[in-house]
C-alpha positions in Angstrom: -17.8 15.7 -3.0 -21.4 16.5 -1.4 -23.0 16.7 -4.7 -22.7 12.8 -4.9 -23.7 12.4 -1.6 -27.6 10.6 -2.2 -29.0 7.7 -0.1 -30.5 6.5 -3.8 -27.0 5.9 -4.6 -26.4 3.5 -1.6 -29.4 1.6 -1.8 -29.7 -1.4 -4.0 -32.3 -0.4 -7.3 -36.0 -1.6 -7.2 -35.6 -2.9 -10.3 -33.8 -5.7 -9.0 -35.7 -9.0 -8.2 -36.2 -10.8 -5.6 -34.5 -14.2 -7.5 -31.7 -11.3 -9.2 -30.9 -10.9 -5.5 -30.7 -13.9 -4.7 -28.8 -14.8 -7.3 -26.0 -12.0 -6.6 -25.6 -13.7 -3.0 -24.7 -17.1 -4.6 -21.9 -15.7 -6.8 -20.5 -13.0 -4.3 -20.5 -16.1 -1.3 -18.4 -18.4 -3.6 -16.2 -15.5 -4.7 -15.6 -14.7 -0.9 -15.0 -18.0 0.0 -12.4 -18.1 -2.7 -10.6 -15.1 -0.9 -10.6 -16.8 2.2 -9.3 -20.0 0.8 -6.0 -18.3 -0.8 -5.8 -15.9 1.9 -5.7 -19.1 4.3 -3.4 -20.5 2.1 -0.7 -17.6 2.4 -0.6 -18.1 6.3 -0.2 -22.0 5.6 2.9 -21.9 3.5 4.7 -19.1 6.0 3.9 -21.2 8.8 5.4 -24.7 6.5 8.5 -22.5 5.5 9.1 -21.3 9.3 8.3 -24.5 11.0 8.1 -23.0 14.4 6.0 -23.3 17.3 4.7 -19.2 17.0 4.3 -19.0 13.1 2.0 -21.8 13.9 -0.1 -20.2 16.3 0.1 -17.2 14.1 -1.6 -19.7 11.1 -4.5 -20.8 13.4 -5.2 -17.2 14.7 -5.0 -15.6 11.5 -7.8 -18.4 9.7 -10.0 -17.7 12.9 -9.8 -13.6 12.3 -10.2 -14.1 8.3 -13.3 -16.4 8.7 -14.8 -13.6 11.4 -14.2 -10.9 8.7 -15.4 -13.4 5.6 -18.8 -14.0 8.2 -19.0 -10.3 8.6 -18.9 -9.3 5.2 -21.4 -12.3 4.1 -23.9 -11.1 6.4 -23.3 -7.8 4.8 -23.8 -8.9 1.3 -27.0 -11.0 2.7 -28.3 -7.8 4.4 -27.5 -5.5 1.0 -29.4 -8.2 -1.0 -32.8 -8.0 1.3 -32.1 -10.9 3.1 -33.0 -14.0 0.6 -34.8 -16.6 2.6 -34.9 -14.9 5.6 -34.2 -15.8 8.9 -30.7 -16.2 9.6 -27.9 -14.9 7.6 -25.9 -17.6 5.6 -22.9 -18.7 7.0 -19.6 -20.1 5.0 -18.6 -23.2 5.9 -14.8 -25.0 5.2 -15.1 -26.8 2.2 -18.2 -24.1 1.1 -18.0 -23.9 -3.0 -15.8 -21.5 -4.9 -16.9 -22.5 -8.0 -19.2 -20.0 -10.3 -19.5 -22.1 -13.5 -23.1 -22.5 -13.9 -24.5 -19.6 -12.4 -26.6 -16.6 -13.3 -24.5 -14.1 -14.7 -24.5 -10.2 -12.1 -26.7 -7.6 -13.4 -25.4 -5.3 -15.1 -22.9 -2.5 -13.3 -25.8 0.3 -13.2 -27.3 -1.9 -11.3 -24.9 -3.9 -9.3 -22.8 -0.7 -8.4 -25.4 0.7 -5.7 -25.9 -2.7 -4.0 -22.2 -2.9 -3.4 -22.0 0.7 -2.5 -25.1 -0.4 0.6 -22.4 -3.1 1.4 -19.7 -0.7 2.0 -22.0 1.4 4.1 -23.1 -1.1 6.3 -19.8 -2.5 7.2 -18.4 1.1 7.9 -21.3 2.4 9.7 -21.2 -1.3 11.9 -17.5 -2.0 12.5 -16.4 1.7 12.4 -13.3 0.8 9.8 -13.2 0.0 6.3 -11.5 -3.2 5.9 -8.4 -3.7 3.5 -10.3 -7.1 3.1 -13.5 -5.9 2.2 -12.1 -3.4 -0.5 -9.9 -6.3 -2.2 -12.9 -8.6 -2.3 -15.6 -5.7 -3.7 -13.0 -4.4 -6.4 -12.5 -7.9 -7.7 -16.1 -7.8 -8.3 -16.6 -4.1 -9.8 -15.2 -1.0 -8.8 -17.2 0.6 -6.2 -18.1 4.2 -6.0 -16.5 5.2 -3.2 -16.8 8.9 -3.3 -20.6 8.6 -3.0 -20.3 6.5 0.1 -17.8 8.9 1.2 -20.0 12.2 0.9 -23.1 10.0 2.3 -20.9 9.7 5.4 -19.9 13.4 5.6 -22.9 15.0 4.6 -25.9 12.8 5.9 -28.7 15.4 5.6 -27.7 16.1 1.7 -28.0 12.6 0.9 -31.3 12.1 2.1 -32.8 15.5 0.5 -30.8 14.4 -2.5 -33.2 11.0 -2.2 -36.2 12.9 -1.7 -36.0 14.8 -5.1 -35.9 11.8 -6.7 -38.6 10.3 -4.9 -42.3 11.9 -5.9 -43.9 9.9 -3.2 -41.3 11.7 -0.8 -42.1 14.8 -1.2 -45.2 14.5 0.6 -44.3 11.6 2.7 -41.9 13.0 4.4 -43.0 16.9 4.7 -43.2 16.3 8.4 -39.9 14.7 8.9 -38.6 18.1 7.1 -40.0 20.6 8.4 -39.1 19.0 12.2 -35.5 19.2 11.1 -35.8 22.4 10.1 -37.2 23.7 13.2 -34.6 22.2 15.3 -31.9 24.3 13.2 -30.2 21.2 11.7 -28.3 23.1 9.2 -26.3 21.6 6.1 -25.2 18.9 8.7 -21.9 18.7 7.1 -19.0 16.8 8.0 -15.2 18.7 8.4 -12.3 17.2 9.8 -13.9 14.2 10.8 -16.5 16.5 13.0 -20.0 17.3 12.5 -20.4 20.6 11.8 -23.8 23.0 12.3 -25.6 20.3 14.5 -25.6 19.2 17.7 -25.5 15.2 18.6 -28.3 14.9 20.8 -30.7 17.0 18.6 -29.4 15.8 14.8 -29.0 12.2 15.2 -32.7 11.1 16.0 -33.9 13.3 12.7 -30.9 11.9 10.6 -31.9 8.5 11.5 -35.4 9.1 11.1 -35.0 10.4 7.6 -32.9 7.6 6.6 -34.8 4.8 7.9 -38.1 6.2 6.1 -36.1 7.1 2.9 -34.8 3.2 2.9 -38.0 2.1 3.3 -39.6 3.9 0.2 -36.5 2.5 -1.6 -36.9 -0.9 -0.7 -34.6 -1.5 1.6 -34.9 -4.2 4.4 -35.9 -3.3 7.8 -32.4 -5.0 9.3 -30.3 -3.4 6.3 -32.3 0.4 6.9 -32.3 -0.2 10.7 -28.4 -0.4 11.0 -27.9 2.3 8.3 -30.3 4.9 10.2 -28.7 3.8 13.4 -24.7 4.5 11.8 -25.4 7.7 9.2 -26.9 9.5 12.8 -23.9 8.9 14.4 -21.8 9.4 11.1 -19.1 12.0 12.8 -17.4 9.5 14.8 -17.4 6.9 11.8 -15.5 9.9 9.9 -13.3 10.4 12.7 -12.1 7.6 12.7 -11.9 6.1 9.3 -10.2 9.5 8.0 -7.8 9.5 10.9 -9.0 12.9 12.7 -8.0 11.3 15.6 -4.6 10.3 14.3 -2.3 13.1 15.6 -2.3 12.2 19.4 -1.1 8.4 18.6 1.3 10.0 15.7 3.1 12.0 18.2 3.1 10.0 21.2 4.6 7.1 19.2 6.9 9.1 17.2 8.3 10.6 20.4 9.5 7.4 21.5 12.0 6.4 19.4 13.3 9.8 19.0 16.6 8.6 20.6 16.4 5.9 17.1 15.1 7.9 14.6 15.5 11.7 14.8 13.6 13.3 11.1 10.6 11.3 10.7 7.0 13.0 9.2 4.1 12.0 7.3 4.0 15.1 4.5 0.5 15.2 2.0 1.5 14.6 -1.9 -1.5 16.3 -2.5 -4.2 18.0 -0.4 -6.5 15.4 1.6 -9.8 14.9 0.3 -10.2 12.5 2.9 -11.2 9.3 0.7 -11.8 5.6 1.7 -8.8 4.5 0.8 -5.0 6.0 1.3 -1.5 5.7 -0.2 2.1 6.5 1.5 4.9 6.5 -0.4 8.9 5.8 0.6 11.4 7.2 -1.4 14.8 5.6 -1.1 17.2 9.0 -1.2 17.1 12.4 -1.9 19.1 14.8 -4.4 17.1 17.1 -2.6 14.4 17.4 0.7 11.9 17.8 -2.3 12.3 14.1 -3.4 9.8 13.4 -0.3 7.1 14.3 -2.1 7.7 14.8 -5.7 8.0 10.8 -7.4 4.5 10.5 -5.8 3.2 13.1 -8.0 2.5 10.7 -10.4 -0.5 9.6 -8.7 -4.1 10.8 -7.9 -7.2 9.4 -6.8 -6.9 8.6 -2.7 -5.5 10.7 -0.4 -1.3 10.2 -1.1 0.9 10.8 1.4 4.7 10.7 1.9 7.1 9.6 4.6 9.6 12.1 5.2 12.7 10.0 7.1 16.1 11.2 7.6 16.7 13.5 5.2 20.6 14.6 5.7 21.3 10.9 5.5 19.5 10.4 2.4 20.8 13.5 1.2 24.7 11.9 1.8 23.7 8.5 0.5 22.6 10.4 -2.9 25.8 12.0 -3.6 27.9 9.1 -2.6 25.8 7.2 -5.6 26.4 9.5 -8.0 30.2 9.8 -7.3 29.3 6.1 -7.2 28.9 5.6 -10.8 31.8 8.2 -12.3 34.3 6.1 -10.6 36.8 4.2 -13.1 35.4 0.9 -12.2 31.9 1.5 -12.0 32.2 3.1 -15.7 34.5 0.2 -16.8 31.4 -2.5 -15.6 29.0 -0.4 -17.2 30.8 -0.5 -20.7 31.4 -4.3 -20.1 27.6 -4.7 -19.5 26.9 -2.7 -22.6 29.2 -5.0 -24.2 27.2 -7.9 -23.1 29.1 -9.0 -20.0 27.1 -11.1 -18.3 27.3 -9.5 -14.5 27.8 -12.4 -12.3 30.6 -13.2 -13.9 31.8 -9.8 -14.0 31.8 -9.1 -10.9 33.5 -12.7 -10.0 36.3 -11.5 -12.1 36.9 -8.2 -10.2 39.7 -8.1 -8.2 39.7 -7.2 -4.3 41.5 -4.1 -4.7 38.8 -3.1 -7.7 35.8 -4.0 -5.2 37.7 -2.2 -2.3 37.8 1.2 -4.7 34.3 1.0 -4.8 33.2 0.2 -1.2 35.7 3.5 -0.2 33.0 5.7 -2.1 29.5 4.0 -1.0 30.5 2.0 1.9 30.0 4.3 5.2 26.6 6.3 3.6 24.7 2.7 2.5 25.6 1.4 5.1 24.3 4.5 7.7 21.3 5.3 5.2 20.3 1.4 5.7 20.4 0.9 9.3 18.2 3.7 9.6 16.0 2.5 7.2 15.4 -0.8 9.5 14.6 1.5 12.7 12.7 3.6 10.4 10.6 0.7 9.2 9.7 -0.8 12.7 8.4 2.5 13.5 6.5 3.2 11.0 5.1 -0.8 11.8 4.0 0.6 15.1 2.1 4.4 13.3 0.5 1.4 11.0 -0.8 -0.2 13.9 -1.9 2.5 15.3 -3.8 4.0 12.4 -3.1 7.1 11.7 -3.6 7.6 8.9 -7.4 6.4 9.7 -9.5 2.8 9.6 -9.2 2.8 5.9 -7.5 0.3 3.7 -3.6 1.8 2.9 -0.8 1.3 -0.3 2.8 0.9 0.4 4.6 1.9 -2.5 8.5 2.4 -2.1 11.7 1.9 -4.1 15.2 1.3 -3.1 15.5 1.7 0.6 12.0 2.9 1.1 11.4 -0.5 -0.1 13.2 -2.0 2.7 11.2 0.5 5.0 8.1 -0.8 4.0 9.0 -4.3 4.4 10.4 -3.6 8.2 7.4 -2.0 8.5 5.3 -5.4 7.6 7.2 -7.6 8.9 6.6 -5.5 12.5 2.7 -6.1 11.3 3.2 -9.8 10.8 4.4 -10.3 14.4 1.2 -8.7 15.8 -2.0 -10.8 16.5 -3.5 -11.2 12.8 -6.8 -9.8 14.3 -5.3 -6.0 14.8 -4.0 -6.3 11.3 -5.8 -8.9 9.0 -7.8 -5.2 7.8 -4.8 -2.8 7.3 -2.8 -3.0 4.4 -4.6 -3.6 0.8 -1.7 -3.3 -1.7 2.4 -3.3 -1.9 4.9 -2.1 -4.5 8.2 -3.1 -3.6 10.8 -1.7 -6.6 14.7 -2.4 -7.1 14.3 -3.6 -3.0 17.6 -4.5 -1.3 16.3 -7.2 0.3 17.0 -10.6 0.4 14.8 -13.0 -1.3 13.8 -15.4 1.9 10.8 -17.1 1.1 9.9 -17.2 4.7 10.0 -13.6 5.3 8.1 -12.7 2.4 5.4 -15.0 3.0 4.6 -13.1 6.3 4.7 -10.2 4.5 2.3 -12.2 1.5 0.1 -12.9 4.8 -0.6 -9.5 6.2 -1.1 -7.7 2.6 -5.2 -8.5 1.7 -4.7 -7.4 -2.4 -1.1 -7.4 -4.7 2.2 -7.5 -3.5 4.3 -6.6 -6.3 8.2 -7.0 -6.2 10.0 -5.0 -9.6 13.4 -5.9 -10.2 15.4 -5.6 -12.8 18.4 -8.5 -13.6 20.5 -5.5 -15.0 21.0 -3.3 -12.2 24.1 -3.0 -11.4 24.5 -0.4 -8.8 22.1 -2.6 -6.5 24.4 -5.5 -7.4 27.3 -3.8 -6.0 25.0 -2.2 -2.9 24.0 -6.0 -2.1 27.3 -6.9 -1.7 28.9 -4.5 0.2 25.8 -5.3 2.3 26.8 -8.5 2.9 23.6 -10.1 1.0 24.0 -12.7 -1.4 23.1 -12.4 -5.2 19.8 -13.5 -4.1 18.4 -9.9 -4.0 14.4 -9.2 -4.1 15.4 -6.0 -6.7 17.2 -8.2 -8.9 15.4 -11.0 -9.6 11.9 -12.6 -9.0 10.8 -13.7 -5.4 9.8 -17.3 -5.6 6.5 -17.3 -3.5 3.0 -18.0 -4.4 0.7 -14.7 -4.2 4.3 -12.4 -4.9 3.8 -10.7 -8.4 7.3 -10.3 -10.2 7.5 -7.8 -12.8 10.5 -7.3 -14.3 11.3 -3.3 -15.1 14.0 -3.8 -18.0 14.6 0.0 -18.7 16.0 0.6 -15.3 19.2 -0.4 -15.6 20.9 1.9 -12.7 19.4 2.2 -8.9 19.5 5.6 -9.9 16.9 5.5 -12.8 14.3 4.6 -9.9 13.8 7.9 -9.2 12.9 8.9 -12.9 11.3 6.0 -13.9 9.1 4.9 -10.7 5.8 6.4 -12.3 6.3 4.3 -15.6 7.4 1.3 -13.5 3.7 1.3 -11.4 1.5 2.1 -14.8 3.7 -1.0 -16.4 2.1 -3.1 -13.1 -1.2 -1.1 -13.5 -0.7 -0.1 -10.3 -4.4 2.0 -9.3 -4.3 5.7 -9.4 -1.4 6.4 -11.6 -1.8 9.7 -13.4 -0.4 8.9 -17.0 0.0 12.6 -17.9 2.2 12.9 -14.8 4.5 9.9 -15.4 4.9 11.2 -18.8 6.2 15.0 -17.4 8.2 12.6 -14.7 10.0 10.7 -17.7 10.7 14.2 -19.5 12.2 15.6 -16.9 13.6 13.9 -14.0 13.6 10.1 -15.9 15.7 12.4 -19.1 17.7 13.8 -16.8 19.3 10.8 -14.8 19.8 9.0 -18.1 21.5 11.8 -19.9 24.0 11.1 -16.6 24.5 7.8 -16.2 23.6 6.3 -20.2 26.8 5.6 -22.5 26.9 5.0 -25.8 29.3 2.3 -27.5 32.0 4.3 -28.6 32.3 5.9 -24.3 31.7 1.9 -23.6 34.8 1.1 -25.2 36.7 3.6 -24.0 35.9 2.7 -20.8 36.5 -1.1 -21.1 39.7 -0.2 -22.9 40.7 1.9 -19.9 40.3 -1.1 -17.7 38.5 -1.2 -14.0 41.1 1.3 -12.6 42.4 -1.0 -9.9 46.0 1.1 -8.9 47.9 -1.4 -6.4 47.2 -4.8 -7.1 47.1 -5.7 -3.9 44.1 -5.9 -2.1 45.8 -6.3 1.6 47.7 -3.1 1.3 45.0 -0.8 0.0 42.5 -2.8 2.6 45.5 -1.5 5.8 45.5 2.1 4.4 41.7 2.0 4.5 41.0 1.0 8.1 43.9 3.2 9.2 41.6 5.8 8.4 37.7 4.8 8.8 38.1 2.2 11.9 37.4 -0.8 12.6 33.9 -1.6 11.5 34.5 -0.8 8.1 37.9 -2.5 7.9 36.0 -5.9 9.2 33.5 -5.3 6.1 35.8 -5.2 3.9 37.8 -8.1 5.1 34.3 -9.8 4.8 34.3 -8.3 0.9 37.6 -10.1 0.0 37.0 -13.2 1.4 33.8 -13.2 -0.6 35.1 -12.1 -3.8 38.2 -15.0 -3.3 36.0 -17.6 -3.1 
């Protein structure tokens, strides 16, 4: 990454005008104040759906952190366009204008890129983090070049040399400044790990901040804007510490440790090696045919550092094969024909009978039900690891699918009920898919709240399995995975092909390039299809002649009475499940 690292590259082009910048702080303040606006909005309608004293307070704390980070970032983009007007910075008012109709159109993206790029820098080097916020609101714009400002941060010294070459006037200029770095054995002044390596801090940070401040002025940078990027590239390893997460492993442990006696297999495994980008992705994968289902559906993407959250593997490993054995059961088959038939499912399902449910909730009942409580402790710790960053100050993706979908949304739900000022900056963007999760408008507007970019919920109408999973749950048909979630900000995309919880794993890569989710590898979901997506179908698919078969050998019910089988049942597995399915009956009778 260090050849891109060049100060030239972060600095906003002399060919721009004085009235073109200008102009670019006009349309970037009404496009912020648009951001605010809806983000404001979000926290309005969970506190309107909660109607409680706290998810009030929680509104009113979260508009005064938003409109601290919306100041922020407008004194930014003020400093970045060299300060129009001067004096003070601008400041965005309540009712300030979102509107752009009428205004100059942006420069074109050779040119705009670099002065976004300065913005970037100057909010990391200042605030030490790289705001979930900020990144939303810049990539609405244009896509920023983040590696550059990446490698700028890691390998100060290369970026300014890289500026000198391409400065003729430097080469003279600054043949002092040089050869005093040089003496004092600064080195390639690159950064590993989130550590400066080859210099020492009291001897490299004056030069580095020398260099940049006189390479920023021959590039036309302000003195406030150069002045505060001198004053953060010299101090640059301790920015990388802690927006990459070098200083991650202490808080990782410490908090893991203490809910050992909760959750007992819990890591953070790379997908890929770290390159240690702006930006990061963990992944949740819902169960596992085998410990290498951690990692493996997450192949499918590239770009920022992905990681995966390895959690409680034997049970996922349990909860797998009770799915499959799930599925070859007579009355799963029979529903499956039916549906292929054109059964509609609700009323399907409404004309099982108990003793047909209770065959079913024998095979899946005790691992769901296992593999799901852990998935709630699971998701209020990995809350708290969120929190406490680390995986570094940068912006993070969520991206699960069947119970790591319900991990994830522990996990936000634990960030909504934080003060909105420790978390307004963390999470960017959420895939939820085939979630067994309620649809509660209330919940998922706390969620909406805490998420700065997309929250995406993929269901599909036709799963089945999940249908059956939601209902030995106790959950009502009312199921995130299965239907849209009717909430402002919530996008609903609705993943036809996968028509079995199982196809998830498979078909999860396809399912994030049909949402355009960032970073998707398209060759990768393709070999994820061939393989993994071919195999599962060629398992669970039927065509119509095994469809009629299976209808014609009926749902497989034995004793039709629901009482007896449910007394043989509990006789064996105790109480708890025997109340469950009691609670199954009842539901199904009425």
């Amino acid at each position: 990454m260090s050849e891109k690292s060049d100060l030239t590259k972060v600095a906003p082009p002399k060919e721009l005008t004085d009235e073109q910048c200008a102009a670019i702080l006009r349309r970037l303040s009404r496009n912020l104040a648009g951001l605010r606006n809806t983000a404001e909005l979000y926290a309005t309608t969970e506190a309107d759906l909660s109607k409680n004293k706290k998810s009030t307070q929680i509104k009113d704390a979260f508009v005064e952190a938003m409109d601290s980070w919306a100041q922020d970032t407008l004194k930014n983009i003020w400093l970045a366009c060299r300060e129009p007007g001067g004096g003070n910075p601008p400041r965005l008012e309540a009712l300030s204008d979102t509107s752009t109709a009428g205004l100059p159109p942006l420069p074109p993206k050779e040119q705009l890129a670099p002065l976004l790029n300065t913005i970037v820098l100057l909010h990391v080097t200042t605030d030490k983090e790289y705001s979930s916020r900020t990144r939303t609101f810049l990539f609405s714009i244009i896509t920023v070049d983040e590696d550059v400002v990446a490698a700028t941060l890691k390998n100060p010294e290369r970026a300014i040399e890289e500026a000198e070459k391409k400065t003729d006037a430097a080469r003279l200029e600054h043949a002092r400044q040089s050869k005093m770095r040089r003496m004092i054995g600064m080195g390639a002044g690159a950064v590993a790990g989130g550590v400066l390596v080859g210099v020492t801090g009291g001897l490299a940070a004056p030069a580095i901040g020398a260099g940049v401040s006189v390479v920023m002025g021959w590039l036309g940078v302000g003195g406030t804007a150069a002045g505060i990027l001198a004053t953060g590239l010299a101090s640059s390893g301790v920015v990388c510490g802690t927006l990459f997460g070098a200083y991650g492993s202490r808080k990782s442990a410490s908090v893991i440790k203490e809910y050992t006696r909760e959750v007992q297999d819990l890591a953070i495994r790379p997908v890929h090696e770290p390159k240690e980008t702006m930006a990061v992705r963990l992944c949740v994968t819902g169960w596992l045919d085998s410990a290498d289902d951690v990692v493996e559906p997450w192949t499918v993407f590239g770009g920022d550092d992905t990681f995966a959250l390895q959690w409680e593997v034997d049970a996922l490993k349990k909860l797998s094969t009770a799915l499959v054995d799930l599925i070859k059961t007579q009355t799963m088959q029979y529903i499956k024909g039916q549906i292929i038939r054109q059964t509609v499912l609700a009323a399907l399902f409404t004309a099982l009978s108990p003793t047909a449910w209770l065959s079913i909730a024998k095979v899946i009942d005790n691992p769901w039900m296992t593999a799901r409580s852990l998935a709630i402790k699971t998701g209020k710790v990995l809350g708290t690891l969120l929190a406490e960053r680390v995986l570094g100050t940068r912006p993070i993706t969520l991206v699960g699918y069947s119970l790591g979908s319900l991990v994830i949304f522990e996990a936000l739900q634990h960030l909504a009920a934080l003060p909105p000022s420790q978390t307004i900056g963390l999470v960017q963007d959420v895939y939820l898919f085939g979630s067994p999760l309620p649809a509660d408008r209330a919940a998922w507007a706390a969620v909406r709240r805490v998420v700065a970019g997309r929250l995406v919920n993929g269901y599909c109408k036709a799963d089945y399995i999940l249908t059956i999973l939601a209902r030995v749950s106790d959950m009502n048909w009312t199921v995130a995975g299965l239907a849209p979630v009717e909430l402002q900000g919530v996008e609903n995309v609705s993943c036809d092909a996968v028509d079995g919880h199982l196809k998830w794993r498979g078909m999860i890569g396809q399912c994030l390039a049909d949402c355009s989710a960032s970073g998707v590898d398209l060759a990768q979901v393709k070999k994820q299809l061939d393989k993994k997506g071919k195999e599962i179908s060629e398992e669970m698919d039927m065509d119509e002649k095994e469809a009629k078969r299976a209808v014609e050998a009926g749902p497989g019910e034995g004793s039709s009475d629901g009482e007896d089988s449910l007394s043989s049942t509990s006789d064996r597995e105790g109480t708890g499940k025997r109340e469950r399915m009691k609670k199954l009956i009842s539901k199904v009778n009425d």
